[in-house]
PyMOL CGO cylinders between C-alpha atoms (Angstrom):
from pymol import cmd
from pymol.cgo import CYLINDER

trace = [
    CYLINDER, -63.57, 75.49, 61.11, -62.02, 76.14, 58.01, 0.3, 1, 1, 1, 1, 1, 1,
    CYLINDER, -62.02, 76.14, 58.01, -61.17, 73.35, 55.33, 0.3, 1, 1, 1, 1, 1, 1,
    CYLINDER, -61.17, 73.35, 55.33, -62.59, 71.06, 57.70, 0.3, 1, 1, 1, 1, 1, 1,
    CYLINDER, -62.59, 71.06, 57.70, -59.99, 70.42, 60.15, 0.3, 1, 1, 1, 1, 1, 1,
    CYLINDER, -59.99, 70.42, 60.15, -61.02, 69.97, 64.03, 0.3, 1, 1, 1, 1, 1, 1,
    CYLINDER, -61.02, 69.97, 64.03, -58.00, 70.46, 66.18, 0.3, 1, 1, 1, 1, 1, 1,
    CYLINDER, -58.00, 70.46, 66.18, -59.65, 67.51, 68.34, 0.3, 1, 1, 1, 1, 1, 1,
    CYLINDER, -59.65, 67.51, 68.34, -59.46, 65.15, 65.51, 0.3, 1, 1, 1, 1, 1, 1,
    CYLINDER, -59.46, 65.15, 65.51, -55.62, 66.22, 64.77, 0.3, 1, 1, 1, 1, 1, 1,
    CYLINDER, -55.62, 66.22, 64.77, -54.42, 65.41, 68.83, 0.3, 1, 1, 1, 1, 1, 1,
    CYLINDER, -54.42, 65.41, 68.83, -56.84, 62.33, 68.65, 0.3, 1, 1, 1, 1, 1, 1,
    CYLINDER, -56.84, 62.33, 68.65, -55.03, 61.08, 65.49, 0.3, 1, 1, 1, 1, 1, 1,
    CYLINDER, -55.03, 61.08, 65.49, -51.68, 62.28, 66.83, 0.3, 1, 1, 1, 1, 1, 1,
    CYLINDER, -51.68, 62.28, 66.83, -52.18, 60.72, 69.85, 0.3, 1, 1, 1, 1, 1, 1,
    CYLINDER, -52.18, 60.72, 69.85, -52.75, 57.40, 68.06, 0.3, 1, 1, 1, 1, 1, 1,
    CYLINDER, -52.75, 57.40, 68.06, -49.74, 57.34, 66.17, 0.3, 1, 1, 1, 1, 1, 1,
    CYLINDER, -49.74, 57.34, 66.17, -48.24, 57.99, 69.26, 0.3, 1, 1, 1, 1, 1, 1,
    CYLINDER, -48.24, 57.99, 69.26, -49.67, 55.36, 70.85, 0.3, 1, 1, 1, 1, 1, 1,
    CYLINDER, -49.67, 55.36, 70.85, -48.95, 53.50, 67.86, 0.3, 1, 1, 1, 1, 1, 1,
    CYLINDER, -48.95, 53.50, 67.86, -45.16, 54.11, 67.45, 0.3, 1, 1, 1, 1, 1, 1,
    CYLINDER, -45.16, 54.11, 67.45, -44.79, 53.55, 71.56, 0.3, 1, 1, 1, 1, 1, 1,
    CYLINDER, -44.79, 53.55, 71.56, -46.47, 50.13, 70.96, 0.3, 1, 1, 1, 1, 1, 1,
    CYLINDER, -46.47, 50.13, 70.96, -44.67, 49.33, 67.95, 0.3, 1, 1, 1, 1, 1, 1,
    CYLINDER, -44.67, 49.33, 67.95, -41.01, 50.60, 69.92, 0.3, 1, 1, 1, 1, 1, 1,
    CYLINDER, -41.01, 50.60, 69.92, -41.79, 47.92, 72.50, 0.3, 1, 1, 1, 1, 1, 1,
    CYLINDER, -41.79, 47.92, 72.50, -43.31, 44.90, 70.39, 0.3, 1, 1, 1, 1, 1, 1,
    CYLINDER, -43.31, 44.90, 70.39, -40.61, 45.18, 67.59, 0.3, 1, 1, 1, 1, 1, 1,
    CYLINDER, -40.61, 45.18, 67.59, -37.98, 47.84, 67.60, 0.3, 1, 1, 1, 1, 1, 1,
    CYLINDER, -37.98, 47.84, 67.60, -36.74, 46.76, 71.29, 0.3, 1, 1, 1, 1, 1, 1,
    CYLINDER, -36.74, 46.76, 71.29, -36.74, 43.29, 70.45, 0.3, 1, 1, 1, 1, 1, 1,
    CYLINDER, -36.74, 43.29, 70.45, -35.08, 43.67, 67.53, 0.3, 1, 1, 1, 1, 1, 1,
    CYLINDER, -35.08, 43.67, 67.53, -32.60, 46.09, 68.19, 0.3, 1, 1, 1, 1, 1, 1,
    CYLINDER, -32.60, 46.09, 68.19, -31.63, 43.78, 71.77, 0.3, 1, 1, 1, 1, 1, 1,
    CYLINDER, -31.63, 43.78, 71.77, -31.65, 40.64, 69.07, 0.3, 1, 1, 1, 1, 1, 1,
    CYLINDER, -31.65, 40.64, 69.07, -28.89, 42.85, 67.23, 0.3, 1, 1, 1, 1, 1, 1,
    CYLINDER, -28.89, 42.85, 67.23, -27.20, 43.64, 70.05, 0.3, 1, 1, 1, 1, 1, 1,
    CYLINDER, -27.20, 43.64, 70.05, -27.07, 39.77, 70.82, 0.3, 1, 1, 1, 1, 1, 1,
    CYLINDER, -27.07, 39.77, 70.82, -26.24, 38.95, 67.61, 0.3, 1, 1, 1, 1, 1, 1,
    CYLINDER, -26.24, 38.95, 67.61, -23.37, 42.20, 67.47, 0.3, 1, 1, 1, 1, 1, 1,
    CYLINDER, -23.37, 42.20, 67.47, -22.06, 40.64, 70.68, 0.3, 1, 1, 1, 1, 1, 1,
    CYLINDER, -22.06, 40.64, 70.68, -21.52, 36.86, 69.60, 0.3, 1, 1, 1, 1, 1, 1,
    CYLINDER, -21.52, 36.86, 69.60, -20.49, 38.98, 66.31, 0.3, 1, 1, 1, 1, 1, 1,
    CYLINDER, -20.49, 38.98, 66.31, -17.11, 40.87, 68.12, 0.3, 1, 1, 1, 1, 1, 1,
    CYLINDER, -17.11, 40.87, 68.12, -17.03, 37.56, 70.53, 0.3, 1, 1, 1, 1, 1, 1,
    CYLINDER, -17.03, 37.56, 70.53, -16.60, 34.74, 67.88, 0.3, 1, 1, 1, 1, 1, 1,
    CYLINDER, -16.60, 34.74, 67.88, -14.16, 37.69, 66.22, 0.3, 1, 1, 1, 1, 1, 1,
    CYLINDER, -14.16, 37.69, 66.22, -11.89, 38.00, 69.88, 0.3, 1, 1, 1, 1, 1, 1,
    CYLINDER, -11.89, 38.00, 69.88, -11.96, 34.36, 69.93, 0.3, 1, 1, 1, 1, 1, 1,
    CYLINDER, -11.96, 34.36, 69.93, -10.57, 33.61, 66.61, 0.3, 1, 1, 1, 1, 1, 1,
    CYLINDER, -10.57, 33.61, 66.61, -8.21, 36.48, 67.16, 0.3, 1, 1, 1, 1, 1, 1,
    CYLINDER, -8.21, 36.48, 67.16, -6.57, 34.45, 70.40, 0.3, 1, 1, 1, 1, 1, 1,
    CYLINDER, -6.57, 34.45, 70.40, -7.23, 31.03, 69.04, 0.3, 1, 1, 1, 1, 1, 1,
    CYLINDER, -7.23, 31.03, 69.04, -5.09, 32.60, 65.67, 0.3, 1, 1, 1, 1, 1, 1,
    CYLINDER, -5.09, 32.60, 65.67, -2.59, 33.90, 68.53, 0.3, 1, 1, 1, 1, 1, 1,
    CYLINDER, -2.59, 33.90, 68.53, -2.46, 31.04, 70.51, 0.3, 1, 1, 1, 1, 1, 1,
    CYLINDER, -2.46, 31.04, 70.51, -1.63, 28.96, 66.93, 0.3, 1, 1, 1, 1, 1, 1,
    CYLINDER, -1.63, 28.96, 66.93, 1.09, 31.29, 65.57, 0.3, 1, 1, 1, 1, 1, 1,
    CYLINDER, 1.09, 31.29, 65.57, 2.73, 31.09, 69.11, 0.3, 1, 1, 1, 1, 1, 1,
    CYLINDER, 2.73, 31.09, 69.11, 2.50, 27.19, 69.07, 0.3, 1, 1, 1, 1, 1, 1,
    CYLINDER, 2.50, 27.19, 69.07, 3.66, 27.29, 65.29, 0.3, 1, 1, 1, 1, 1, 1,
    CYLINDER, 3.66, 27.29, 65.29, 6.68, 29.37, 66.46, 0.3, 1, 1, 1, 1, 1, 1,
    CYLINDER, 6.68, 29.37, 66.46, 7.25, 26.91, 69.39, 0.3, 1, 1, 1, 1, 1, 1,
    CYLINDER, 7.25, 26.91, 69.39, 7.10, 24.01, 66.94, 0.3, 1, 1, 1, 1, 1, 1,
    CYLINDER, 7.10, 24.01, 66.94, 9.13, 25.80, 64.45, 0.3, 1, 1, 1, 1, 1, 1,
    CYLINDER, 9.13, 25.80, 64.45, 11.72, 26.77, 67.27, 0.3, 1, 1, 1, 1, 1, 1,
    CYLINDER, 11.72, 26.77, 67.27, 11.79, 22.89, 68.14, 0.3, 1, 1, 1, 1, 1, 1,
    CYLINDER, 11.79, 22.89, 68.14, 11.81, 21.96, 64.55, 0.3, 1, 1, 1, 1, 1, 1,
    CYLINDER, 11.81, 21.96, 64.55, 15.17, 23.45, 64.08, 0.3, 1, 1, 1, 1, 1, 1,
    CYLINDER, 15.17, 23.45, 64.08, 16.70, 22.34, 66.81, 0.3, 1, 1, 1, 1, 1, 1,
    CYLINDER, 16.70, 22.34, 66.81, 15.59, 19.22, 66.02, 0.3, 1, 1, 1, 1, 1, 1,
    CYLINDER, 15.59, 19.22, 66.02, 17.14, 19.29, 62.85, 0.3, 1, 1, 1, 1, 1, 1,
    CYLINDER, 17.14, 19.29, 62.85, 20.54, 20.94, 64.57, 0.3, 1, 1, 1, 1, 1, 1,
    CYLINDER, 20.54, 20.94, 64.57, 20.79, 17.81, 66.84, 0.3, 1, 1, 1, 1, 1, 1,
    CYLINDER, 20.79, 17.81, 66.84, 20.20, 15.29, 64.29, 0.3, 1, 1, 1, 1, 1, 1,
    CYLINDER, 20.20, 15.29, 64.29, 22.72, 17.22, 62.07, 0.3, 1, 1, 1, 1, 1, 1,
    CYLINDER, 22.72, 17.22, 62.07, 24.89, 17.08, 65.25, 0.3, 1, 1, 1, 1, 1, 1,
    CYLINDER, 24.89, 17.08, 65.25, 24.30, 13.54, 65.75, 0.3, 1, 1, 1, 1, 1, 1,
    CYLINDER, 24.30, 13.54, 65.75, 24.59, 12.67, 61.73, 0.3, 1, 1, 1, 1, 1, 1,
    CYLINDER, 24.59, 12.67, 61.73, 28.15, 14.57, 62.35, 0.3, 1, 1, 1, 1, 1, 1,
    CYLINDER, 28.15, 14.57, 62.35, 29.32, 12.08, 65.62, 0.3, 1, 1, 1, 1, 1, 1,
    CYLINDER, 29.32, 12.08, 65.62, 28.18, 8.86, 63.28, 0.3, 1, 1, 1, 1, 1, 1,
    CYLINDER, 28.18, 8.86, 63.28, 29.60, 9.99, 60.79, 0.3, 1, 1, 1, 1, 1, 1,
    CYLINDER, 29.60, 9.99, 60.79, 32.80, 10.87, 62.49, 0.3, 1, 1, 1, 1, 1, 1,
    CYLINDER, 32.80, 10.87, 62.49, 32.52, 7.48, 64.50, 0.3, 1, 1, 1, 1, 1, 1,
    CYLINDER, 32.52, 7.48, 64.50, 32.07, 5.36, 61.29, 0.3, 1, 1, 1, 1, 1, 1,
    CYLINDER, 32.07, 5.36, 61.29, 35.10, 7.24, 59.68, 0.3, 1, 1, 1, 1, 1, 1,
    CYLINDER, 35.10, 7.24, 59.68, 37.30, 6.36, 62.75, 0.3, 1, 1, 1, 1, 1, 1,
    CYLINDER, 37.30, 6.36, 62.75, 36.27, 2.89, 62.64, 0.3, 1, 1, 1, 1, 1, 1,
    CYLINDER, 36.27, 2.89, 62.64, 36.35, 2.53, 58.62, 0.3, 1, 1, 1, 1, 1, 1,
    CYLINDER, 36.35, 2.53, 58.62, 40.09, 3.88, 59.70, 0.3, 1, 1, 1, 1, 1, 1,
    CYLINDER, 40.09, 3.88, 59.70, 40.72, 1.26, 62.36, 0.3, 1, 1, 1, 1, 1, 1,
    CYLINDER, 40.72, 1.26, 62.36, 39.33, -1.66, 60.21, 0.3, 1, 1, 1, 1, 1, 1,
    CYLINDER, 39.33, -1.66, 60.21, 41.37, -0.29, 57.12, 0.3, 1, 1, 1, 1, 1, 1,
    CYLINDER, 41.37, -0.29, 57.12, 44.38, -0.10, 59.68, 0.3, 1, 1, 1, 1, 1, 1,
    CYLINDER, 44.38, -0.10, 59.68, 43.96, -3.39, 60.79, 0.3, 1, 1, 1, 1, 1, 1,
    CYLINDER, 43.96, -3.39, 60.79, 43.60, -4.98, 57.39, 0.3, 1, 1, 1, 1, 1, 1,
    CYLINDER, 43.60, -4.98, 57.39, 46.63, -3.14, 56.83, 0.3, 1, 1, 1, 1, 1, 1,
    CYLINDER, 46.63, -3.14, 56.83, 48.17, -4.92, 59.76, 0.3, 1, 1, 1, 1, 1, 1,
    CYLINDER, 48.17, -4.92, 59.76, 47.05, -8.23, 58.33, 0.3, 1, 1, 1, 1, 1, 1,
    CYLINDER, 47.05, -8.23, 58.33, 48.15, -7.95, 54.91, 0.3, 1, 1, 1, 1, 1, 1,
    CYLINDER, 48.15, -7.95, 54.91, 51.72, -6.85, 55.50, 0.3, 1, 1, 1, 1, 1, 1,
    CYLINDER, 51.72, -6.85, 55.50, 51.53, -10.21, 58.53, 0.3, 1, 1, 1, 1, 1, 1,
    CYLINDER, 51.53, -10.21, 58.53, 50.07, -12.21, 55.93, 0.3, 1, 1, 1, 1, 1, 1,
    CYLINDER, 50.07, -12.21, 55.93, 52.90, -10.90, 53.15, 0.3, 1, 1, 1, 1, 1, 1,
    CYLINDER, 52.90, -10.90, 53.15, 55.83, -11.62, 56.14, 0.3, 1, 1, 1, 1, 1, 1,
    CYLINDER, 55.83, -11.62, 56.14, 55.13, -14.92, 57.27, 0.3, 1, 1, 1, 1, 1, 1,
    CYLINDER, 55.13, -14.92, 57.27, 54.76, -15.78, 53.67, 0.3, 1, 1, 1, 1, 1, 1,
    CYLINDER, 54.76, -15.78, 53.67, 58.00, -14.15, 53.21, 0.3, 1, 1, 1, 1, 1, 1,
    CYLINDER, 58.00, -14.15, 53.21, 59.68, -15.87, 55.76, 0.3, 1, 1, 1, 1, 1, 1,
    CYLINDER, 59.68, -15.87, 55.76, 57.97, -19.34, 54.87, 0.3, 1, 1, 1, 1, 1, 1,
    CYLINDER, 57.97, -19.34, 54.87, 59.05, -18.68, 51.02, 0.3, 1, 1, 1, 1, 1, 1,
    CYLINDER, 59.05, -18.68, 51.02, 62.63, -18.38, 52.87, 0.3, 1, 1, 1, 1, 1, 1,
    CYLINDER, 62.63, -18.38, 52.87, 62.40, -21.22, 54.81, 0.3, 1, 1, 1, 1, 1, 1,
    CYLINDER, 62.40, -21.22, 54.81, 61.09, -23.52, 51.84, 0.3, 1, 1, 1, 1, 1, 1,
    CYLINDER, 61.09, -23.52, 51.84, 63.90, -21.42, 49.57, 0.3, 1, 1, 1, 1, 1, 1,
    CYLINDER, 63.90, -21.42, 49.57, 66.66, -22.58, 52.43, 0.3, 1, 1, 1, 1, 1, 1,
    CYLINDER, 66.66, -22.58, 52.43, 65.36, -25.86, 52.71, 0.3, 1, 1, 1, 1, 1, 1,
    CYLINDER, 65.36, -25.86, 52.71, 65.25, -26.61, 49.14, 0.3, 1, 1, 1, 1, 1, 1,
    CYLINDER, 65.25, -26.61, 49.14, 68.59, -25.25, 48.92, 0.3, 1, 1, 1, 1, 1, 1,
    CYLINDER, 68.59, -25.25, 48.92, 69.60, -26.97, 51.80, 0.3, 1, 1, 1, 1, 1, 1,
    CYLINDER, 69.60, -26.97, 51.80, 68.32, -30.38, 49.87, 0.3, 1, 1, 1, 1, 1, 1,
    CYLINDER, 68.32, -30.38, 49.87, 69.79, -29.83, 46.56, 0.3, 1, 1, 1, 1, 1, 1,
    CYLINDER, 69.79, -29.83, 46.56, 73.17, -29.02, 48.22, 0.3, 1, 1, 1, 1, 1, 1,
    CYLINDER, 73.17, -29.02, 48.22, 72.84, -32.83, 49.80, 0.3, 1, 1, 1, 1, 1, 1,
    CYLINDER, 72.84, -32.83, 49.80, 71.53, -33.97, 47.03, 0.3, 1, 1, 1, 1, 1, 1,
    CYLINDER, 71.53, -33.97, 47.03, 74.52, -32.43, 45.19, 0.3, 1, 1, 1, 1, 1, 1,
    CYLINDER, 74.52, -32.43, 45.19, 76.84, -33.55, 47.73, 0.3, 1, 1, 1, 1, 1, 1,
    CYLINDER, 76.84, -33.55, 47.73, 75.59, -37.12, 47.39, 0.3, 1, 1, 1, 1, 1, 1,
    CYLINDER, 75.59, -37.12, 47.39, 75.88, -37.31, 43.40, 0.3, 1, 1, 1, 1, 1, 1,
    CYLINDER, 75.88, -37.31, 43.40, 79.28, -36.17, 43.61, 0.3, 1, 1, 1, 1, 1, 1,
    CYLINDER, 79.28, -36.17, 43.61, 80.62, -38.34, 46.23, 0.3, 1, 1, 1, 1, 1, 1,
    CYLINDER, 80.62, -38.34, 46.23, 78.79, -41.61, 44.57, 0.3, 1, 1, 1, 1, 1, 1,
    CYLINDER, 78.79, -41.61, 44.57, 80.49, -39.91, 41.03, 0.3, 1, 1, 1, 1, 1, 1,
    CYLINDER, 80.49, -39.91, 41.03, 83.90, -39.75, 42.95, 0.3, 1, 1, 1, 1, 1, 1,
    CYLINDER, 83.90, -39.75, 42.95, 82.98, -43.17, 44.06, 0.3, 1, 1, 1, 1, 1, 1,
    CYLINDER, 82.98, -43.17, 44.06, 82.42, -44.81, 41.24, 0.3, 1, 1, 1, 1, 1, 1,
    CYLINDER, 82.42, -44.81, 41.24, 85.32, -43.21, 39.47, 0.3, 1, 1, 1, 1, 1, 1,
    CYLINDER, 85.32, -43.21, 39.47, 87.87, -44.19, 41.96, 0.3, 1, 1, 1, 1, 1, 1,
    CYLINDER, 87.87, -44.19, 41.96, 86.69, -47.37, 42.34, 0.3, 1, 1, 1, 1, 1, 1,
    CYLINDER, 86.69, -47.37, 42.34, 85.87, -48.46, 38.47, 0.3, 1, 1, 1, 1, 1, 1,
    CYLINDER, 85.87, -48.46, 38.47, 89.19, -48.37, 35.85, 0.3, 1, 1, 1, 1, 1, 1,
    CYLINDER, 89.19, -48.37, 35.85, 87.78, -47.91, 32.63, 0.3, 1, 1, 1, 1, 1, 1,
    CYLINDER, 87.78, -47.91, 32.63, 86.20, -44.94, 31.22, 0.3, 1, 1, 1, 1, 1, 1,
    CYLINDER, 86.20, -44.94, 31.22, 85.37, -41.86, 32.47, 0.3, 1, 1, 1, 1, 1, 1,
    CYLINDER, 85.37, -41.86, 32.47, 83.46, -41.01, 29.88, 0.3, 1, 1, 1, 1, 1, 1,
    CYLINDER, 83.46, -41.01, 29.88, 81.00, -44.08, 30.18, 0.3, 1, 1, 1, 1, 1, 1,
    CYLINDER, 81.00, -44.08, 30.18, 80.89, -43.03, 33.97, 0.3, 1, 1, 1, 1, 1, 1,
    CYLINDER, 80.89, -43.03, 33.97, 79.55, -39.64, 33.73, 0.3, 1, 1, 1, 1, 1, 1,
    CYLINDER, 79.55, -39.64, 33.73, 77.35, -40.48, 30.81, 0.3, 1, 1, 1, 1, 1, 1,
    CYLINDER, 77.35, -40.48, 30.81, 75.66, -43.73, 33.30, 0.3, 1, 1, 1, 1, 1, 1,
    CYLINDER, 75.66, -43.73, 33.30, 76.13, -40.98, 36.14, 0.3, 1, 1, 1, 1, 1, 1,
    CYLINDER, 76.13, -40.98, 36.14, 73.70, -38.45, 34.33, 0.3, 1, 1, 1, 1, 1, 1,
    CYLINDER, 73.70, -38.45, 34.33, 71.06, -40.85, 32.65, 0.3, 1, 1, 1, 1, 1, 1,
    CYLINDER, 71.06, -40.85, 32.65, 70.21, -42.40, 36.36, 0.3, 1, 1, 1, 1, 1, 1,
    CYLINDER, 70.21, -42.40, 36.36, 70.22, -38.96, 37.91, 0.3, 1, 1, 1, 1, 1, 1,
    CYLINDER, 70.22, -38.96, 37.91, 66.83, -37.39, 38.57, 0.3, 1, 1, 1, 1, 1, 1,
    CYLINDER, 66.83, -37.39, 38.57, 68.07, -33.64, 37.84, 0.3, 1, 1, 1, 1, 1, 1,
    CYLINDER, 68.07, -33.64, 37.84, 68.48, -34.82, 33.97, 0.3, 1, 1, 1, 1, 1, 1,
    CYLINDER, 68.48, -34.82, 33.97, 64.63, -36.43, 34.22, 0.3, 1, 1, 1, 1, 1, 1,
    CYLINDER, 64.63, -36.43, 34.22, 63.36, -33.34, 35.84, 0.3, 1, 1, 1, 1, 1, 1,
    CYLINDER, 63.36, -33.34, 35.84, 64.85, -31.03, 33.14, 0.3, 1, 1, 1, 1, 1, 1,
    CYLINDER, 64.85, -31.03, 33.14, 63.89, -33.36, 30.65, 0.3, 1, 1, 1, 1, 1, 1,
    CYLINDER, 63.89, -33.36, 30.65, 60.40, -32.99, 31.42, 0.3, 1, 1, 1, 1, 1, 1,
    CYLINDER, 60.40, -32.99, 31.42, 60.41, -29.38, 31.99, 0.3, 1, 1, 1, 1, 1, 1,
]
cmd.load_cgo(trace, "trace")
């Protein structure tokens, strides 16, 4: 054999590393390569799920959006009736104070009358009375008229009054 090299030593050693790479393919490549596979799997599985579970919370943030503004629009809606309703009754109490104030400002109108008449009414008899006890006294004293009206005046209660005032 030339160089050395027996063709039964070649198969023999190529049979080995056969042998070898078949063993090693079965302890650790299939293992490892089904481990991958696993692992690929839960890989692309944990990836789907957060792909729905992202789905399923853009839908719900939509849907909580969506009721979000209508929320909003109804308390809007309802902000718009209270409002309205406290504008109608700020209206109705303004209207009514109204109502008092121009009661209030009559009767005291008509009692200013009424005190106005009656005071009127008194000075007039009070008037009335002066002149007939002055027409009295005149006719029924001689002397002086002078000394009359002067007495007259001093014990009359209208000269106090503006005396004081």
């Amino acid at each position: 054999m030339p160089l050395n090299i027996d063709p039964q030593q070649i198969l023999l050693h190529l049979f080995n590393l056969i042998l070898l790479f078949g063993i090693l393919y079965i302890l650790l490549y299939k293992p490892v390569r089904d481990f991958m596979e696993k692992r690929e799997e839960e890989y692309r599985k944990r990836e789907q799920d957060t792909k729905d579970a992202l789905s399923d919370a853009e839908k719900l943030k939509e849907q909580y959006e969506s009721k979000l503004i209508e929320a909003e629009r109804e308390t809007a809606d309802e902000r718009a009736k209270m409002s309205a309703d406290v504008e109608a009754e700020r209206e109705k109490i303004i209207g009514d104070a109204h109502e008092r104030a121009d009661k209030i400002v009559e009767d005291a109108r008509d009692k200013a009358q009424k005190e106005h008449d009656r005071l009127i009414a008194r000075a007039q008899g009070e008037i009335a009375e002066y002149v007939s006890k002055a027409a009295e006294k005149i006719v029924m004293r001689e002397g002086d008229l002078e000394d009359d009206f002067d007495t007259f005046f001093e014990s009359s209660p209208v000269k106090k009054d503006t005396d004081n005032g």
